[in-house]
Structure formats: C-alpha cells, structure tokens
N, C-alpha and C positions, 0 to 999 in steps of 0.2 A: 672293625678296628677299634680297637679300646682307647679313650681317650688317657687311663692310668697306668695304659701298658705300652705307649710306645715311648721309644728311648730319644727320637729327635722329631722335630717337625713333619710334617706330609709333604709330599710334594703333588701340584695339580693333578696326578695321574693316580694317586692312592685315593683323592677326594673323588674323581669319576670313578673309578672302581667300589665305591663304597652305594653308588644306584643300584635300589631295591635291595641293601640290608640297613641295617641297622641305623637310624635315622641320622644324618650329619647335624650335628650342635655346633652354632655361630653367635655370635655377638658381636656390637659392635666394641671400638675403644680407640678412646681420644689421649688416653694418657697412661702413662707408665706403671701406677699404682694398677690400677683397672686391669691392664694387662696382666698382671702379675696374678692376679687376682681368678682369672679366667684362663690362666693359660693351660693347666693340666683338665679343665675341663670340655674347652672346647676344639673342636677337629681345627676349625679356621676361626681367625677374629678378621674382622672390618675395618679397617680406617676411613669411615664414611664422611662424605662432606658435610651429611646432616652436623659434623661436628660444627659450619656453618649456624647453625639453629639452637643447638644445643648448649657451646661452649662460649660463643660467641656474638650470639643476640642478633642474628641477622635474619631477617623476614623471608629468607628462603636461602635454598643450595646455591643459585645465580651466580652470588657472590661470594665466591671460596673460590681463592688462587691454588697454583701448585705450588708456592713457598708455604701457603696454611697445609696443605695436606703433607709436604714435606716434612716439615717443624712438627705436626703431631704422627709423624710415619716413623720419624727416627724415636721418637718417645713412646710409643707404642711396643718397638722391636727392640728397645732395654727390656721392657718387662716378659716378653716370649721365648722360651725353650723349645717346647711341644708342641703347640699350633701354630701350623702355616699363617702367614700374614699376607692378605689383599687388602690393597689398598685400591681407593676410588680415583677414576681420574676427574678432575673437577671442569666444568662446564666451560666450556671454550677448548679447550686443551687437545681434542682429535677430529673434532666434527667438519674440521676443513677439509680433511681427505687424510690416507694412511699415512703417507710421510710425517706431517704432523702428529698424528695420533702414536706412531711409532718414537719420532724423536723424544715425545714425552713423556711416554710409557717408559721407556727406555733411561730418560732421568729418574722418572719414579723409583724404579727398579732400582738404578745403582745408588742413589743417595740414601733411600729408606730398609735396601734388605727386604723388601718383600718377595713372596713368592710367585705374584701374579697381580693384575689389573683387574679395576672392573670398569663395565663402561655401559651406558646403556643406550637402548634401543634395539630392534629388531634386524628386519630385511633391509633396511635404511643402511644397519651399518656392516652389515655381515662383509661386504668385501675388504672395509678394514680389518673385521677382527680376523680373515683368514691372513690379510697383509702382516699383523703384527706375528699369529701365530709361527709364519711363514721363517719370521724371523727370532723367533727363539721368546716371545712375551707371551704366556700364557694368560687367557681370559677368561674371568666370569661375565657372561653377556647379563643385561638386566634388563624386562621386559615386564610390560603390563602398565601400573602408574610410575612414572618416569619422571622423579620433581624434578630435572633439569627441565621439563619440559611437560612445565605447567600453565607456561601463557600459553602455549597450544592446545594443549587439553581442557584446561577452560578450570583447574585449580585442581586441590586433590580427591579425584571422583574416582567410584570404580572405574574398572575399565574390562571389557570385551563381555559387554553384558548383548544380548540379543545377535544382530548380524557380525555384528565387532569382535566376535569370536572367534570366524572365521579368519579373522587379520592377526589375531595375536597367535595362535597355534600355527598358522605362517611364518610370523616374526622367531617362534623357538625352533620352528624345524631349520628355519636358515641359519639361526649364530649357532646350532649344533652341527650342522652341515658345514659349517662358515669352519669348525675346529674346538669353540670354545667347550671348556672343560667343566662348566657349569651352568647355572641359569637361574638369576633369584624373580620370581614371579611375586609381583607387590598389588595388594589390593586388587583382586581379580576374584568372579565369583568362586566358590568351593568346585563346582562340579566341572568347571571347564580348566580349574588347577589340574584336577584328575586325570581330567583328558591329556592336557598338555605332560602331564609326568610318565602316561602311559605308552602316548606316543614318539617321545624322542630316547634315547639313549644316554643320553647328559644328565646327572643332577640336579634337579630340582627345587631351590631353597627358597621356603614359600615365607611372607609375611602379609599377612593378611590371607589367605590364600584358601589351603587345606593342611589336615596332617596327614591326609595322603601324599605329600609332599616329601620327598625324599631325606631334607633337611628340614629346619626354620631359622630364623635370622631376628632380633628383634636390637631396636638400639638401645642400648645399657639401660641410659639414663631415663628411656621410657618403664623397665623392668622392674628397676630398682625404686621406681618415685621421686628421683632427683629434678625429674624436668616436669615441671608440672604446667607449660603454661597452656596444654591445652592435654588432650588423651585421645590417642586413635582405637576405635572400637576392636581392632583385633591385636590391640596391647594388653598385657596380661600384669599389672604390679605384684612381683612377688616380693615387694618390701615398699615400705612407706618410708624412704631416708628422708625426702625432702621436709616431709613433716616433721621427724624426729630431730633431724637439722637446725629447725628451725625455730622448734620449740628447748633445744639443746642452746642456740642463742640468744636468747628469750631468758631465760635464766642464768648463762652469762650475766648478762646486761646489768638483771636486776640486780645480783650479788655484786658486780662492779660497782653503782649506784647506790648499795646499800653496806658497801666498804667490807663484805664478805668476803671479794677474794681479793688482793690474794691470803689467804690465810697464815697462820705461822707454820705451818707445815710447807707454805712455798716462798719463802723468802730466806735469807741467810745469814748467820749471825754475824757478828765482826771475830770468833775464834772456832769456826765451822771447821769442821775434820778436814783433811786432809781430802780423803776420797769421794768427800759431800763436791757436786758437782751442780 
C-alpha cells in the first residue's frame, strides 16, 4: 500500500494486511502542524503519551491523563486525511480489568476519531485486549520495554535478553492470539525482534528493535532534533531543528537588543496602502 496513493485513511485490517510487504511507516504526533506534515507519508501516526515527556516536561509516561491524550488526539486528527490515527491509552486507564479498559478505549475512540488504541503489555493483558476487540476497539498491543512500566522493570533497559526471551515471544503470541491487529516491539535485542516478527502473523512495529521488523515507529521529536534532553541509541536524527531553533533565537534576541528588528520593512507607515496588511 502506497502511502501517495491511497485516497483515505487505513483501517486496522489494511495495516495487518500489509505483514511481510512493504515496510509500515509511523510516527509519532502531538500536534496538528506535525500531523499535517506527516500525514501523506505515513501508513499510521501515534498519539503517544511520550507526548508526557516530550511536550510537557514530565519525568516519565506515569503522569499523562486521558484529558492530555484527548486534547492532543483531537489536534492531531485536524491535521490527518490519509493515515489511520492510534492513539495510546495512558497509564491507569485499563489495567484494572477490560470493563475499564473498554469504557476508556471507547472514550478515546469517540472524542479523538481514532482508528484504534494502543496499550501495552503482554499475556498480562491479552484477555482484555480480546475483551475490547470483542467489542468493536481495535488494538495495537505493545511489548518488550513498556515505560508505563518502569518502576518494575527497574528503568529503561533492554528487555528479553538471555532466558527473558522466552517471556516476551510468549507475550506477542498471546496479544495476537488475544486479536490485536498489531504489535510495537520497543528496545529488545535485534535477533529475537526477528524471531518474534517470524513467528506471529500480526505486524511488527519495531523501535529499537530490527528492520526486519515489519514497520518502525520512532517519536517525531526524537527524529527531527527537537527534543534533545537526552537521545536513545536506536534514534536516528534526520534533522537538527532543535539546534537550528535555537540558534534561530539567539539572533532574534541579539537584533531585538541591537534595535535591528523590527526593520522598516516590518512596521507601518501612518498612509500604508490599503492592501498592506
């Protein structure tokens, strides 16, 4: 599926359909510009809680409500035509059992226009995500390193290195057995990505992972250079904004201070044209 040649969105069942061709392209996105920006190129976008971290200065996912995922879910889906939009559900929000996790998937759903949920964890949560499927919410399961669920894991380490491998190609045969229609594998070694993408039938969407990975997913503002306050090793900058940003303010400043701007070319006279605006 060509990302320049479809005429509307995906729905979950063209995204599992698209395992073992042609790689699925995601990003994340916090805002409407951004989407706009990313919408004819990618299959799916994100509304990840990272936007937590990202947008919002806060020292992990923990603390990202559903009114923050909301609020950037309806500003994300101004800016999308073409790619499906999932959204994340944020921490507290299903883990009590599927009713919950339904009722709120289910808000998700009707106030943001997405196409689907994502939620993470394994065999842990597989009987809700068949619960939601059951009931008409498509999922992306997430597996491997799980920041909602870092005071347990002990911060953000790999994960299913050595016997632990065994648990996590557990964890993706169940949320694909469970229904869900995808599966982003996060920070986990290369060769047991492989494994996992050969042995289930569900999509794949690695970050950190492999590009034997069916997709990859990475969040914007790691890509772009906007978030610099730290860099994960399987981040790729394909631009340096945040520097350019910032050195773009930086000369601001000085020209402010040095009474260069505003110029005459940006202020108004007292008998300026009519169409001078």
């Amino acid at each position: 599926m060509s990302a320049t040649a479809r005429k509307s969105a995906p729905l979950p069942d063209d995204i599992r359909a698209m395992k073992g061709g042609t790689p699925i392209v995601s990003l994340t996105a916090y805002t409407t510009p951004m989407a706009q920006m990313m919408d004819r190129h990618c299959d799916f976008v994100l509304v990840g809680d990272s936007v937590g971290m990202v947008l919002h200065g806060l020292p992990s996912t923990l603390g990202v409500t559903m009114d923050m995922m909301i609020m950037h879910g309806r500003a994300v889906a101004r800016g999308l035509s073409k790619a499906m939009m999932v959204i994340d559900m944020p921490f507290g929000s299903y883990e009590e059992g599927p009713e919950q996790a339904f009722r709120n998937a289910a808000r998700l759903m009707a106030e943001t226009r997405a196409g689907a949920v994502k939620l993470e964890g394994g065999v842990s949560m597989s009987d809700t995500i068949a619960f939601l499927v059951a009931r008409g919410i498509p999922v992306m399961a997430h597996v491997g390193l799980t920041p909602q669920s870092i005071n347990t894991l002990g911060g953000y380490k790999v994960q299913g290195r050595g016997e632990a491998a065994s648990n996590l190609i557990a964890d993706a045969k169940a949320v694909a057995s469970a229904g869900a229609f995808a599966i982003v594998l996060e920070k986990v070694p290369e060769s047991l990505a492989n494994d996992i993408t050969q042995s289930i039938r569900i999509p794949t969407i690695g970050i950190g992972a492999s590009a034997g990975c069916d997709g990859q997913i990475l969040v914007v503002d790691d890509m772009l250079g906007l978030f610099t306050a730290f860099k994960a090793k399987f981040v790729k900058r394909f631009a340096e904004l945040g520097a350019d940003g910032e050195a773009a303010i930086a000369a601001y400043a000085e020209d402010v201070r040095a009474r260069r701007f505003p110029g005459p070319e940006h202020v108004f006279g007292d008998e300026a044209p009519e169409a001078q605006t």
